[in-house]
N, C-alpha and C positions, 0 to 999 in steps of 0.2 A: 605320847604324854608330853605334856610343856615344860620344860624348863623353868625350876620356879628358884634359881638364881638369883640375890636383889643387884638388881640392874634399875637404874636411874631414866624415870619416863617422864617426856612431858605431852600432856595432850592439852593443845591449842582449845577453846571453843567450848574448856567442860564443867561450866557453869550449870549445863543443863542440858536434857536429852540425850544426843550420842555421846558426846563428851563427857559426860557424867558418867553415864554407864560404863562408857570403856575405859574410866579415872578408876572405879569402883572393879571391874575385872581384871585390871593391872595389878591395882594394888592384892587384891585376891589372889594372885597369878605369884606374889612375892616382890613387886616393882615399888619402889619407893616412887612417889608420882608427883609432879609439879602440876597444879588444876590453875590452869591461867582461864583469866576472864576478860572481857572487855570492857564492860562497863556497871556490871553488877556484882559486886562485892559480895555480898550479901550471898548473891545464892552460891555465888565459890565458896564462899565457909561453908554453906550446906553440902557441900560436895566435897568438902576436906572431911568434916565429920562423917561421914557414910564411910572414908575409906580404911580400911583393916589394915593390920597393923602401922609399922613407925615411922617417922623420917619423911611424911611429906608435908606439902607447901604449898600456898597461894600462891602465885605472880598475877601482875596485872598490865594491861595497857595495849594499846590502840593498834593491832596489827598491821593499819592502811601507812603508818607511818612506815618505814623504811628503819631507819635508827631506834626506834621504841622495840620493833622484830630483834633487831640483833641483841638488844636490849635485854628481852624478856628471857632469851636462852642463856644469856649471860647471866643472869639474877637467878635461872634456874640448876645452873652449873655451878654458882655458887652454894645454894639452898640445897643441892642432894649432892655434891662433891662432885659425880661423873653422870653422864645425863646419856643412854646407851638405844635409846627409842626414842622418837618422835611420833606423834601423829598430829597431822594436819587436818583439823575438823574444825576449824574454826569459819566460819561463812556470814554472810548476810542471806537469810534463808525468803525464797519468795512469799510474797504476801499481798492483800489486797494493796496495802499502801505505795509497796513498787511495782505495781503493774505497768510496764510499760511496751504495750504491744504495740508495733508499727504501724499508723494510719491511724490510733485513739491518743497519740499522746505530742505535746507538741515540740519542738526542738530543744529547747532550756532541760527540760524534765527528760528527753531521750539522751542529751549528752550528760546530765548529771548521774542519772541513774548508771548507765554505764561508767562512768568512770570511776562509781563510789563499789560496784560490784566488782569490777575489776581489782579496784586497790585491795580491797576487804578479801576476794574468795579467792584471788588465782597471787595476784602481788605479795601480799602477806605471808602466804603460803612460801612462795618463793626464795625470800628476804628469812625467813626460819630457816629453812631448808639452807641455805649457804652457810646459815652460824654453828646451826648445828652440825653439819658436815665437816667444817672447819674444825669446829671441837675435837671431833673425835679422828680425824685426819692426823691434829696437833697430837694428839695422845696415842695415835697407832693402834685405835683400836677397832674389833666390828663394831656394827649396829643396825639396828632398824628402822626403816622408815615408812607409814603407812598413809596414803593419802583418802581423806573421804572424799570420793566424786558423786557422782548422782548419777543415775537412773536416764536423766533430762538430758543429760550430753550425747545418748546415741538418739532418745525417742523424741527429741527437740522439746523445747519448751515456748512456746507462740507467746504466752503472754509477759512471760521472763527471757528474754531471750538474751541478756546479758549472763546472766546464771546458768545457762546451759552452755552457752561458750565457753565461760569461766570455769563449769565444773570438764569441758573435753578439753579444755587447754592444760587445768591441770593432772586429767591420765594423760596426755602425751608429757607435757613437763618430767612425769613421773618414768615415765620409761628413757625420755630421754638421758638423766641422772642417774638411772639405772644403770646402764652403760656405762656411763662415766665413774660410776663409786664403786661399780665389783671391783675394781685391781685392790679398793682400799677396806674391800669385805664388808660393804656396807651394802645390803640389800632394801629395796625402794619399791613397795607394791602399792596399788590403788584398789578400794571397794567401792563398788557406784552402788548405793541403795536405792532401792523403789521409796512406797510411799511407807514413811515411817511413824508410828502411834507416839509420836514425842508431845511435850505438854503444849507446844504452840497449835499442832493441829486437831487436838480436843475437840474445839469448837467444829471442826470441818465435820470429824467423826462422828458424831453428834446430831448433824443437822441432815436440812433433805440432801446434800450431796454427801452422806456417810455411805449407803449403798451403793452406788453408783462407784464411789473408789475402794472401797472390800471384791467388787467384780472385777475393778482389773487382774487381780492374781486367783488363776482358779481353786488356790484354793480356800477360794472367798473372803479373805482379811486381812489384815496389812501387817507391815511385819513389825517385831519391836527393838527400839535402842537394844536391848538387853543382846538379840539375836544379831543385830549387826556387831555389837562390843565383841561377842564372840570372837567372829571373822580376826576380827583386829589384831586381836589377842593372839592367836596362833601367829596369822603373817607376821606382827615382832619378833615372834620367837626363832632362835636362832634356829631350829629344825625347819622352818620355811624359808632357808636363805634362799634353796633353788627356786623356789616362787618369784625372787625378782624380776621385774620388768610386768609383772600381770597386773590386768586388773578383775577383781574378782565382782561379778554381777551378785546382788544379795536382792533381789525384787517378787520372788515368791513366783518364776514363771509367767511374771506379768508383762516381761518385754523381753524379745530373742532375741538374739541376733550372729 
């Protein structure tokens, strides 16, 4: 049974999709929950309203920055007094528009595209991850940390191949902190999801390549925000401290390893 303690959460990225959901099972779970966004206002209010009972909050701003990261944990440590989870969902998720596979794209567009993937999915990530350790270091207390990776870090991703590095950099990132934070009782686990029914890939599910991606996992359909929040949801909880250093595969059987 989870622990439904209010304990002060912020999840990065939950403006919508995974981070929505797992804003929305937090606060369910009894977490007072900070829903930062990046650049859509709008639908972070939609995502404060969804969440059950009291005491949460917006934060906003630009994770690639370095200083706006420390920032926004700071603004969220203010807003729920003690902030005792994290999760790291926040990304630049692939799409036609950054496709940039090696030998179709030309130099300008290969070194931008990486270096804006980087900032956004593994740097950002990172840059949290110190404020809030720090936090809660200064106050002597546990906490949790969950990182969303992806599916594409062990099965490669050819046409994104900045975001499949960035999502294996940040499970190794996560285990490495892993190590470093047990003395301070702070457990740090990763989830890699398959192909997930969030509202960006509608259109994919939808179309003639909808079939085609419900067969990777046999058991023919892809999985939902709701079912990865899950996951989430337990690894913060303090009953999965010994889970630290894992990363936990959520892909429906659709990739071993």
């Amino acid at each position: 049974m989870l622990e439904t303690t209010s304990r002060g959460a912020l999840v990065t990225g939950a403006s919508r999709g995974i981070g929505r959901a797992t804003a929305v099972a937090l606060a369910a779970a009894g977490h007072r929950v900070a829903v930062h966004y990046g650049h859509h206002r709008e639908d972070a209010d939609q995502t404060l309203a969804l969440l059950p009972g009291e005491g949460h909050l917006v934060v906003g701003g630009d994770l690639a920055d370095p200083s706006t990261a420390r920032g926004v944990v700071e603004e969220a440590v203010r807003g729920l007094r003690t902030v005792d989870v994290l999760v790291n969902n926040a990304a630049v998720a692939p799409r036609a528009e950054n496709r940039h596979r090696i030998g179709d794209v030309g130099w300008e567009t290969w070194v931008a595209t990486w270096d804006s993937m980087i900032r956004a999915n593994l740097l950002g990530a990172v840059n949290v991850t110190w404020a809030f350790a720090d936090h809660l270091i200064g106050r002597g207390a546990p906490g949790s940390i969950v990182n969303v990776g992806s599916r594409g870090a062990y099965r490669g991703e050819p046409d994104h191949p900045a975001y499949g590095a960035g999502k294996a950099a940040l499970h190794a990132f996560g285990q490495s902190i892993a190590v470093a934070l047990a003395p301070h009782r702070i457990a740090v686990t990763s989830v890699a999801p398959g192909f997930v029914a969030t509202e960006r890939q509608m259109a994919k599910l939808s179309g003639p390549e909808g079939d085609a991606v419900r067969a990777q996992s046999p058991f023919g359909r892809v999985g939902s925000a709701e079912e990865v929040a899950a996951a989430v949801v337990y690894l913060a909880s303090p009953g999965a401290a010994w889970s630290s250093g894992a990363v936990l595969d959520l892909n429906g059987a659709s990739y071993l390893r």
